[in-house]
KELO-553322 format. One record per atom (N, C-alpha, C, O, CB): residue number from 0; atom name; x, z, y. Coordinates in steps of 0.1 Angstrom, whole numbers. Glycine has a CB too. Layout:
# residues N
 num atome    c1    c3    c2
 NUM    CA     X     Z     Y
...
//
This chain:
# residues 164
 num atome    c1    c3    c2
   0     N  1472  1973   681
   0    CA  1465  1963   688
   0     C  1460  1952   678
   0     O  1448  1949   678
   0    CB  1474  1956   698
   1     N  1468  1947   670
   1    CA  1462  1936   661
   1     C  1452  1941   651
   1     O  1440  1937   651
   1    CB  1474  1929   651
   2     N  1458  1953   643
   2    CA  1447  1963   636
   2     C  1431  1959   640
   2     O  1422  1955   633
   2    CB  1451  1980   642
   3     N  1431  1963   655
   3    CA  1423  1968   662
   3     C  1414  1952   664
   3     O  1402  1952   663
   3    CB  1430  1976   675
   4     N  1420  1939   667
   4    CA  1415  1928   665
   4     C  1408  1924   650
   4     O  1397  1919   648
   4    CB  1427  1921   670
   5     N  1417  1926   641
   5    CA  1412  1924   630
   5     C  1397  1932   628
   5     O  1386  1928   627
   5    CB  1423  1926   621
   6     N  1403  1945   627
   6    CA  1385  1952   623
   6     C  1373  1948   632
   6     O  1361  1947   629
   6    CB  1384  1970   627
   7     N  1380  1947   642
   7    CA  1364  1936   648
   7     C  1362  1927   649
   7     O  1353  1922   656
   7    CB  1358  1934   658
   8     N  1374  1921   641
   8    CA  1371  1906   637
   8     C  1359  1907   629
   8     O  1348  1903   631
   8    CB  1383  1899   628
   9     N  1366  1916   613
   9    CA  1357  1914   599
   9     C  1346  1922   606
   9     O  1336  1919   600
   9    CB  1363  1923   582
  10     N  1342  1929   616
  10    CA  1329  1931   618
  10     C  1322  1920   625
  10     O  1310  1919   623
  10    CB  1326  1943   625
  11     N  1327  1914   632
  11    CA  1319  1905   638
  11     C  1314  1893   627
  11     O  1303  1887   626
  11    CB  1328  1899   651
  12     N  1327  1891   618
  12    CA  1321  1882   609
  12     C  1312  1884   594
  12     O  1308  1875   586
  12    CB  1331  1875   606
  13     N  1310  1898   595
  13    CA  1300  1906   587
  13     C  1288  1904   594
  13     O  1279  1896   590
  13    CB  1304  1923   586
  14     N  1287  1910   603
  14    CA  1269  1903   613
  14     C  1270  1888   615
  14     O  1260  1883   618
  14    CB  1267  1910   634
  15     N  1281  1880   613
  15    CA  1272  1866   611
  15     C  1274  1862   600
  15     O  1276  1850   601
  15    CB  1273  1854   619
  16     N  1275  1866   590
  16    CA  1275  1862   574
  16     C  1260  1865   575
  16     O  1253  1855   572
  16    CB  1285  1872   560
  17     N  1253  1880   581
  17    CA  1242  1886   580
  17     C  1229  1876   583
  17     O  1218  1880   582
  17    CB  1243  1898   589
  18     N  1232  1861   588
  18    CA  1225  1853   589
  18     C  1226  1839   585
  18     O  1237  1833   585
  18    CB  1224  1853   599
  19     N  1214  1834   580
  19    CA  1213  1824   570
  19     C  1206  1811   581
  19     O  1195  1811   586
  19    CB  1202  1831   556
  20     N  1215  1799   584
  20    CA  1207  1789   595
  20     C  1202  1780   585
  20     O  1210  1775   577
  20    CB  1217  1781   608
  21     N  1187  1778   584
  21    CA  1181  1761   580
  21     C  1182  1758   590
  21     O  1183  1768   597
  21    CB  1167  1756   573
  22     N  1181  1745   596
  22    CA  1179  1736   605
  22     C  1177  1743   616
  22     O  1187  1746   622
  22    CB  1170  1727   603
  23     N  1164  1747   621
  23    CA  1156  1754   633
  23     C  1151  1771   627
  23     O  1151  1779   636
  23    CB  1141  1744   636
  24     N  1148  1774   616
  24    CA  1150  1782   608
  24     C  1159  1793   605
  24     O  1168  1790   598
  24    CB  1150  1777   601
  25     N  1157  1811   612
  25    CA  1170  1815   610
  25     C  1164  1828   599
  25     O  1154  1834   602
  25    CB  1180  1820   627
  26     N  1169  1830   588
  26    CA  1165  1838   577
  26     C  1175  1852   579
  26     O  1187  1853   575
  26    CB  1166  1829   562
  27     N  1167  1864   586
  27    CA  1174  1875   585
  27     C  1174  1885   570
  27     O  1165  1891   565
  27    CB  1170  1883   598
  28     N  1188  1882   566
  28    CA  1192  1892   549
  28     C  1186  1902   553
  28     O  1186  1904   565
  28    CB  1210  1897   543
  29     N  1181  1909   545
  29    CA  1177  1921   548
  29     C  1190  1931   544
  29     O  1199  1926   538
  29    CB  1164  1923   541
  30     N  1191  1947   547
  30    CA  1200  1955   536
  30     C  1195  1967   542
  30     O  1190  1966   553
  30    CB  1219  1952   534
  31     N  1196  1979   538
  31    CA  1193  1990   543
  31     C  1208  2001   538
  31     O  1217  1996   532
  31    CB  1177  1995   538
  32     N  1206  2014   542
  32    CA  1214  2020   543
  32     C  1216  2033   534
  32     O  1226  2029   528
  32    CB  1214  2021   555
  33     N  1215  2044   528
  33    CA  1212  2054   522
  33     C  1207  2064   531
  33     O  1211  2062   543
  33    CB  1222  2058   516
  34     N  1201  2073   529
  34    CA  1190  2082   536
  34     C  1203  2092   538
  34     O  1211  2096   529
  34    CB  1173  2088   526
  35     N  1203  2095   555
  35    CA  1221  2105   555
  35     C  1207  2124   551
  35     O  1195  2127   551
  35    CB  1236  2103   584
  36     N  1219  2130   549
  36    CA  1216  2143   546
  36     C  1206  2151   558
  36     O  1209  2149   570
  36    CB  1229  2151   543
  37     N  1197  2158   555
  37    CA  1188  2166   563
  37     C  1198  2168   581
  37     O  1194  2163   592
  37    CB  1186  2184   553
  38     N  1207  2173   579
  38    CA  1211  2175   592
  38     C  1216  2163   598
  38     O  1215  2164   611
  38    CB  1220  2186   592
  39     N  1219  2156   596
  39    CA  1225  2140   601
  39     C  1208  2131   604
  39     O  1208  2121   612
  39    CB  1236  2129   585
  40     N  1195  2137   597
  40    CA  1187  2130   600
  40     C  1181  2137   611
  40     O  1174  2129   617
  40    CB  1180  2127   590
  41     N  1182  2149   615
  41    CA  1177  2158   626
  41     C  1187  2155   636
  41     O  1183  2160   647
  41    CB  1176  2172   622
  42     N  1198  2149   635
  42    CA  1207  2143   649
  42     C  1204  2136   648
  42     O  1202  2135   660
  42    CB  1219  2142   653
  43     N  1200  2123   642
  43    CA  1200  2112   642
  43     C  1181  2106   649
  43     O  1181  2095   655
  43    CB  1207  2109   627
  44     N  1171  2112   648
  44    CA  1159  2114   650
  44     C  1158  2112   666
  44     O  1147  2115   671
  44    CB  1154  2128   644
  45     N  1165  2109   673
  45    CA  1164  2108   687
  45     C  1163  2095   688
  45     O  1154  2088   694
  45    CB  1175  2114   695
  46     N  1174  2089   682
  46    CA  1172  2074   683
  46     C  1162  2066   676
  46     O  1158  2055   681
  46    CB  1183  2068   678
  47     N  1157  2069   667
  47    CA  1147  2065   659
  47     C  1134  2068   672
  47     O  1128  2058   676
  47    CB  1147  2074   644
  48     N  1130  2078   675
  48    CA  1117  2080   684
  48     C  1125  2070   699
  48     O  1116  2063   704
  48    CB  1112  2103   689
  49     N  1132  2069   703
  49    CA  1138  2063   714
  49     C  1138  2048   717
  49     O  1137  2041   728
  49    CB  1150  2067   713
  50     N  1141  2043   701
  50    CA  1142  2027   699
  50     C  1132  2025   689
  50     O  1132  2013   684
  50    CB  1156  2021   692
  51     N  1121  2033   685
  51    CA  1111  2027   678
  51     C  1104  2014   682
  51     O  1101  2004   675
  51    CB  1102  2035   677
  52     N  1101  2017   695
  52    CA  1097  2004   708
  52     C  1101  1987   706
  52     O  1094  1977   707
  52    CB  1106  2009   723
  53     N  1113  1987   703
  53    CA  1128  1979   700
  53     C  1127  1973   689
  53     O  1136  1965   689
  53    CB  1142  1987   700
  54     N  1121  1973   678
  54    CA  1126  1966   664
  54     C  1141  1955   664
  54     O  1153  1957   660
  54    CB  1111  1955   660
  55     N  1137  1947   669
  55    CA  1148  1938   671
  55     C  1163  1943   675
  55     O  1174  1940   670
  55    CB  1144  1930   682
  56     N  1160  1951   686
  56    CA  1171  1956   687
  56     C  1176  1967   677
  56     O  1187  1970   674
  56    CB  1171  1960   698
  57     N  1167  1971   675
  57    CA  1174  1981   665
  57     C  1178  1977   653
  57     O  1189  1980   649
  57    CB  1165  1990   661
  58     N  1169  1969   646
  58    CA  1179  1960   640
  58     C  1193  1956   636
  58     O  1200  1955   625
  58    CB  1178  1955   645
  59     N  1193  1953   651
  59    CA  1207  1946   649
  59     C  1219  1958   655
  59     O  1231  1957   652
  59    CB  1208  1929   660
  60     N  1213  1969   663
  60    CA  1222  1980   664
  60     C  1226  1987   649
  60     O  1237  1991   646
  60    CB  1214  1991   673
  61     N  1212  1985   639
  61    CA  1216  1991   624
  61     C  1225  1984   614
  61     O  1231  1990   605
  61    CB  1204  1994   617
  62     N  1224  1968   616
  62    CA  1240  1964   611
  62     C  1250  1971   615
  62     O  1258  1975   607
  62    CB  1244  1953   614
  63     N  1250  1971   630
  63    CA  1266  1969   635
  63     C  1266  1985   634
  63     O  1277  1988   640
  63    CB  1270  1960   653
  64     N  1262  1994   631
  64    CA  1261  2005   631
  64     C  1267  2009   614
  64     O  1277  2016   612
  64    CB  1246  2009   636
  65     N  1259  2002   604
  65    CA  1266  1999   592
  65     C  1278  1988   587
  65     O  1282  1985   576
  65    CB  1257  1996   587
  66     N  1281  1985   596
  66    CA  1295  1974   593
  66     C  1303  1983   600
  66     O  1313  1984   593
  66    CB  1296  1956   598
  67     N  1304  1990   611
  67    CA  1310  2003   617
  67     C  1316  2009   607
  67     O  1328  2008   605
  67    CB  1301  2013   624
  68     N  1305  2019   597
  68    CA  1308  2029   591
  68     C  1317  2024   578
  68     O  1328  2028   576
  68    CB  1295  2037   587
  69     N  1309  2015   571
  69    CA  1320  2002   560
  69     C  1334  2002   564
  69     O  1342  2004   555
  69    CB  1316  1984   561
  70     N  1340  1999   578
  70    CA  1350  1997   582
  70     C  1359  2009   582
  70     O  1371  2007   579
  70    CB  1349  1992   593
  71     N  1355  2022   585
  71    CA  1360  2038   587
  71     C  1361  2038   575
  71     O  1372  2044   573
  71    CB  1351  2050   593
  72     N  1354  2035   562
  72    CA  1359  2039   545
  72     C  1370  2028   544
  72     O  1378  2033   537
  72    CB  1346  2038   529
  73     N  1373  2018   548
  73    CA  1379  2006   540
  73     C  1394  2010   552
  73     O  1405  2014   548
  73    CB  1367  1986   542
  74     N  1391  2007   566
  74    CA  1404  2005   573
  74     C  1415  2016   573
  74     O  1413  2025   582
  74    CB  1400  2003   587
  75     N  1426  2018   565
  75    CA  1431  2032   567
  75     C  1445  2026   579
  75     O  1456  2032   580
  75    CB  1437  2041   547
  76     N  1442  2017   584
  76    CA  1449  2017   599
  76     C  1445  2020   610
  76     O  1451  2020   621
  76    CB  1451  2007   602
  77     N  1433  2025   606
  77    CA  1422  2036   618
  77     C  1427  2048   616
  77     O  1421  2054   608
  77    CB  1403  2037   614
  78     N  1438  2057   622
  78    CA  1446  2067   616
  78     C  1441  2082   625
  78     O  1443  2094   621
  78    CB  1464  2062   618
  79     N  1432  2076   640
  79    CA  1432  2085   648
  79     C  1417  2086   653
  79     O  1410  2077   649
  79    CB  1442  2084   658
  80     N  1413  2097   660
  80    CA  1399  2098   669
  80     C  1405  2091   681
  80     O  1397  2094   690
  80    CB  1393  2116   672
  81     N  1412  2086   685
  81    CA  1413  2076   697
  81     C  1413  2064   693
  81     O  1410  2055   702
  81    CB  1424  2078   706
  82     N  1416  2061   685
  82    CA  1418  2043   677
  82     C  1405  2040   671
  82     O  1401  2029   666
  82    CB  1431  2042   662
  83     N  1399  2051   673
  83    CA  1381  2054   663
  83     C  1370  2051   677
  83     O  1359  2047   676
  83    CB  1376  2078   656
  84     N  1376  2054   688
  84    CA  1370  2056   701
  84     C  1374  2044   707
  84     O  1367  2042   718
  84    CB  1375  2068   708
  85     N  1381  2038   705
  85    CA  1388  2023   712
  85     C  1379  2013   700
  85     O  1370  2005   702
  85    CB  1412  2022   709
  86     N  1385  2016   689
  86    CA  1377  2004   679
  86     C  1362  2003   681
  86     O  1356  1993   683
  86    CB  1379  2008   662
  87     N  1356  2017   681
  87    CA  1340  2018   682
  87     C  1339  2010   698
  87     O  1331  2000   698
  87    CB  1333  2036   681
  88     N  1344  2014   707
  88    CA  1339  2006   721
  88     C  1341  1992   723
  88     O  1332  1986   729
  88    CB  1345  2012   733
  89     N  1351  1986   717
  89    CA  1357  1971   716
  89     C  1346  1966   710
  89     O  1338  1959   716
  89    CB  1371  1969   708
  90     N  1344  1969   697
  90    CA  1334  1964   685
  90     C  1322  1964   689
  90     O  1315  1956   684
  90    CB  1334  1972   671
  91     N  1316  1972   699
  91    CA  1302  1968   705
  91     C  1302  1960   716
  91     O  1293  1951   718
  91    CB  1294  1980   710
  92     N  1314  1961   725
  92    CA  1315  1955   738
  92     C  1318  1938   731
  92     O  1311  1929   736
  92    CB  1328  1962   749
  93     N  1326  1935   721
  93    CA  1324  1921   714
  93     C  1309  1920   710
  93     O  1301  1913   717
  93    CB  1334  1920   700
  94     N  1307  1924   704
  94    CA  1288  1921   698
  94     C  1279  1918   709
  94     O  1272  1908   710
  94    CB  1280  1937   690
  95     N  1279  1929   717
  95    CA  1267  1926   726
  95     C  1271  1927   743
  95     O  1264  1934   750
  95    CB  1254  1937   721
  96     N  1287  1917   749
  96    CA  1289  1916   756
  96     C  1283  1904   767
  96     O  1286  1892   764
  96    CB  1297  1918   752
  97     N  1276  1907   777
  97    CA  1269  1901   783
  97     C  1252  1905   778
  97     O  1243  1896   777
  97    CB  1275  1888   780
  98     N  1250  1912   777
  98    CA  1238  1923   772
  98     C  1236  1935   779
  98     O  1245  1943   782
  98    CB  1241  1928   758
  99     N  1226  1937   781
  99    CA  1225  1954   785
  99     C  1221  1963   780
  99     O  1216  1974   784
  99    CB  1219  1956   794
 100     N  1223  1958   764
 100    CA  1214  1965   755
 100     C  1215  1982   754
 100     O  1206  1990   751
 100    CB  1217  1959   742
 101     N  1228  1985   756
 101    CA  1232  2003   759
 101     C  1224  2009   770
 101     O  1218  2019   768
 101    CB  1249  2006   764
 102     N  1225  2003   783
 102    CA  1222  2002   795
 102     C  1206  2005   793
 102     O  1199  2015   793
 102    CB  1228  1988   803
 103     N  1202  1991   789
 103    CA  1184  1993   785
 103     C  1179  2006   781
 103     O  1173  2015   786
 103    CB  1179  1983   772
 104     N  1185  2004   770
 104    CA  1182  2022   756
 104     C  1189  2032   764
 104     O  1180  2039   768
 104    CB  1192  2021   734
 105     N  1198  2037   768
 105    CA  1204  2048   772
 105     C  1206  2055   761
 105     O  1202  2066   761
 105    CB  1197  2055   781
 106     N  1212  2051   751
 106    CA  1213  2059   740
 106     C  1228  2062   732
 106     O  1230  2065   721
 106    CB  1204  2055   733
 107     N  1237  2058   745
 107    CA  1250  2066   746
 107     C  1251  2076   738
 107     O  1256  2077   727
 107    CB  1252  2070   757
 108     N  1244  2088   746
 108    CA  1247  2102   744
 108     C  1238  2107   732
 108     O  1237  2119   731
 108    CB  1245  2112   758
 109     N  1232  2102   725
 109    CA  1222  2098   710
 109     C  1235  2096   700
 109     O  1238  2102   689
 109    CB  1211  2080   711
 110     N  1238  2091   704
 110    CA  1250  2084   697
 110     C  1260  2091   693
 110     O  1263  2092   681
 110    CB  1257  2074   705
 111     N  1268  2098   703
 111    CA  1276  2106   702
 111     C  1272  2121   698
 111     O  1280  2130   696
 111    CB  1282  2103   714
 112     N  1258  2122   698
 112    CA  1254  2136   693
 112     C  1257  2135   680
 112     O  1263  2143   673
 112    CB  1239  2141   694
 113     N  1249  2118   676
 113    CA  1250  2124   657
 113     C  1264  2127   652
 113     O  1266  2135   643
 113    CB  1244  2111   645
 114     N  1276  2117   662
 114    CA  1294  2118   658
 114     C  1294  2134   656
 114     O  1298  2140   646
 114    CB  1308  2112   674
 115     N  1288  2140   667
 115    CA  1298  2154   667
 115     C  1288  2160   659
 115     O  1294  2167   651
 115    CB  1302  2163   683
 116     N  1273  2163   657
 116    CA  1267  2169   646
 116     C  1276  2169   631
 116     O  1281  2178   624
 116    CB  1255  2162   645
 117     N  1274  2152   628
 117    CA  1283  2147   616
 117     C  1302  2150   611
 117     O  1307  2148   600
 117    CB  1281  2131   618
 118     N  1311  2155   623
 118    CA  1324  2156   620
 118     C  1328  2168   622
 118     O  1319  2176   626
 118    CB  1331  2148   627
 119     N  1339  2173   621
 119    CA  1342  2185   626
 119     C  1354  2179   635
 119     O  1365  2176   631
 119    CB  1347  2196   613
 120     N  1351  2177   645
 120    CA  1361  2164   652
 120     C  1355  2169   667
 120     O  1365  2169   675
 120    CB  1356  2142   647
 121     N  1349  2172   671
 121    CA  1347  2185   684
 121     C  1354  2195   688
 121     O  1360  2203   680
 121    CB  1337  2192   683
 122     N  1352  2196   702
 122    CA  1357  2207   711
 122     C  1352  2217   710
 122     O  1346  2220   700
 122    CB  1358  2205   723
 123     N  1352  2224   721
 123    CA  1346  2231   731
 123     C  1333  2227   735
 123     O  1322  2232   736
 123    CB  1353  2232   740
 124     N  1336  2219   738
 124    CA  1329  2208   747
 124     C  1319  2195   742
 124     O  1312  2187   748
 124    CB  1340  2201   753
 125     N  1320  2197   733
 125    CA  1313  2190   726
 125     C  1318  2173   728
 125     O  1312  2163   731
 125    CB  1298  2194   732
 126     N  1331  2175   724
 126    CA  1334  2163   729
 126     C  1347  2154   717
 126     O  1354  2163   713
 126    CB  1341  2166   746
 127     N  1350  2145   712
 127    CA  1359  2144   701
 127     C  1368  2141   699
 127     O  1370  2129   697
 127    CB  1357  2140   695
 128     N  1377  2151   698
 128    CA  1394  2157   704
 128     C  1401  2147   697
 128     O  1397  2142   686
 128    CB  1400  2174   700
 129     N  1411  2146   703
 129    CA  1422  2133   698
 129     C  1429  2143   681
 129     O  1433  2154   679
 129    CB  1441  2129   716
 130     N  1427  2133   674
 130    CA  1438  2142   660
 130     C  1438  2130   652
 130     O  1431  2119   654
 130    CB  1431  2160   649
 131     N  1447  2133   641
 131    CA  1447  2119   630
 131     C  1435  2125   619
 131     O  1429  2136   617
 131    CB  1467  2117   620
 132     N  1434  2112   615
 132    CA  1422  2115   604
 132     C  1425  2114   591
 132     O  1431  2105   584
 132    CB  1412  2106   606
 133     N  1419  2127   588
 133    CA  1421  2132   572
 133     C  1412  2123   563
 133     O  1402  2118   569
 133    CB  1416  2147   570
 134     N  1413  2121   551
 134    CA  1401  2118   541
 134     C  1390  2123   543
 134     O  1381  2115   542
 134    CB  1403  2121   529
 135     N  1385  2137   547
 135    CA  1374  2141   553
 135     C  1371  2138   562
 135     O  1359  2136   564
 135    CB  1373  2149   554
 136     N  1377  2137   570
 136    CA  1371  2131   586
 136     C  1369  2118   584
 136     O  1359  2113   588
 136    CB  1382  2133   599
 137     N  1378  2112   579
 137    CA  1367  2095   578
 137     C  1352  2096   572
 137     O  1342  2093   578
 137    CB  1374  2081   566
 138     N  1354  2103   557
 138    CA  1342  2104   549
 138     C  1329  2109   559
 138     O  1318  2104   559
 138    CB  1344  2115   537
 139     N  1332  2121   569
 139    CA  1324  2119   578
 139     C  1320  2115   591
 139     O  1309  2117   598
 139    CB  1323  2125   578
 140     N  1330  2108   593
 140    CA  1327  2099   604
 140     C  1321  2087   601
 140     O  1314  2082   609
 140    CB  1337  2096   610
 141     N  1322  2079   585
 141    CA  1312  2074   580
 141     C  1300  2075   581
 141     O  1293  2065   582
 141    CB  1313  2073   573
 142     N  1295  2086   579
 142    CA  1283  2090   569
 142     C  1281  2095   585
 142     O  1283  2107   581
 142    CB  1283  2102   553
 143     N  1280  2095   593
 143    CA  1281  2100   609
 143     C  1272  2086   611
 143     O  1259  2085   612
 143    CB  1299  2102   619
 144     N  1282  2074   610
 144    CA  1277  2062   613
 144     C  1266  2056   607
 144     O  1256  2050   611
 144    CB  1283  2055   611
 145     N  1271  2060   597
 145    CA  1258  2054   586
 145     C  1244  2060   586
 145     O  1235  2052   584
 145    CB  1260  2057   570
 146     N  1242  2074   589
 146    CA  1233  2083   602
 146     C  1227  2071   610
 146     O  1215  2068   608
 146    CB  1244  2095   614
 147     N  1234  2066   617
 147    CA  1231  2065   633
 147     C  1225  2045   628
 147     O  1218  2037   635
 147    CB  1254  2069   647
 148     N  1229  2044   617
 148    CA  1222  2030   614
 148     C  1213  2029   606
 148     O  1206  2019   605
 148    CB  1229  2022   609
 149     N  1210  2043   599
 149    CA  1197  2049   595
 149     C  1187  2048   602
 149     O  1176  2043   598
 149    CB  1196  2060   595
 150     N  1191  2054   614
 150    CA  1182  2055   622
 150     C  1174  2048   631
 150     O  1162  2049   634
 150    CB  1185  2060   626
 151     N  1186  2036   636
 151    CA  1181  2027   638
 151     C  1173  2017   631
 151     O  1166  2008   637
 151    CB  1188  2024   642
 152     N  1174  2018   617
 152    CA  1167  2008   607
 152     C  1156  2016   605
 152     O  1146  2010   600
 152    CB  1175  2005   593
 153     N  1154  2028   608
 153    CA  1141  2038   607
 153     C  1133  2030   622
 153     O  1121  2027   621
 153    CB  1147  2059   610
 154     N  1140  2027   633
 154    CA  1132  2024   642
 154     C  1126  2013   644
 154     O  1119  2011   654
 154    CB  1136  2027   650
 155     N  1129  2002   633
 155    CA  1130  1989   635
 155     C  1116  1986   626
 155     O  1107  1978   627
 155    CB  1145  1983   629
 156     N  1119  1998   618
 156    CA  1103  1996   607
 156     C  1091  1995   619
 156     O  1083  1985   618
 156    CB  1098  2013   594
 157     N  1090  2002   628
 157    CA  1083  2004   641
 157     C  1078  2019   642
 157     O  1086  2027   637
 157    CB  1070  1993   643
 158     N  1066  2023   646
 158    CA  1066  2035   655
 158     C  1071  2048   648
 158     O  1066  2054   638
 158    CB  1051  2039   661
 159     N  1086  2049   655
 159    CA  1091  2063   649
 159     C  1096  2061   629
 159     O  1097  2071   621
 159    CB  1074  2077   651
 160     N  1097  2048   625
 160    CA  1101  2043   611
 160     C  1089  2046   600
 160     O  1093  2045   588
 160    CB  1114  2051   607
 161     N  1074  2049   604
 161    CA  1067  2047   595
 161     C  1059  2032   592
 161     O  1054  2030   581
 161    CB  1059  2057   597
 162     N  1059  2024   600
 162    CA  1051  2013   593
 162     C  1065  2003   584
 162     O  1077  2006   586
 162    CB  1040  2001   608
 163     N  1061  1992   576
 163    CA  1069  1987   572
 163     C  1076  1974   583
 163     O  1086  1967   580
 163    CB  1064  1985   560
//
């Protein structure tokens, strides 16, 4: 439980470090992400055509999408795919609680394609089975995330991530 407070603590206070206040004046840092591998960009390509529309939002989905993945290499008190599944839902429902921003986009199941493209952490079912997490399985459940904040920073450039 505390674990679980803390990591979305340092994420919440990672997205507002991410802003700089002058007076009336709010200066967004810029940072981008590493380009994820061919197949993470072909799961990940849904969200980008989906939220190209969105800049803003996407945006700020591609921080928290990258302070996510930062947290999966750094936190080794994240031990399970259910504490990964609790942390990830807490950590958005703090960010953008009182928002409909999931609701708006529908891009839930976007989301969870690139997880299970990116892990070997799937069923049957396409779904991501409770087990503890190996050094590999974080490394890709990072790079899962970091995918998925790609993408969104791909969509933020605007139509589909080609203009700047």
């Amino acid at each position: 439980m505390n674990t679980r407070l803390i990591g979305v603590g340092l994420i919440a206070v990672a997205l507002l470090l991410s802003f700089k206040t002058d007076t009336e004046e709010v200066t967004v840092l810029k940072f981008s992400v590493p380009a994820p591998t061919q197949q993470l960009q072909v799961a990940a390509t849904p969200i980008t055509i989906s939220m190209s529309a969105y800049p803003e939002d996407s945006y700020e989905l591609g921080k928290a999408y990258a302070a996510l993945a930062d947290q999966i290499r750094r936190n080794k008190h994240l031990t399970n795919t259910v504490q990964f599944r609790r942390f990830h839902g807490d950590t958005l429902s703090l960010l953008y609680k009182g928002t409909d921003l999931f609701a708006k986009h529908k891009i839930k199941q976007q989301i969870d394609n690139v997880i299970i493209a990116g892990t070997d952490l799937e069923d049957a079912n396409n779904m991501l089975v409770a087990k503890v997490l190996t050094d590999k399985d974080r490394q890709q459940l990072a790079d899962a995330l970091d995918a998925i904040a790609w993408a969104f920073l791909e969509a933020a450039k605007g139509e589909h991530g080609t203009q700047a």
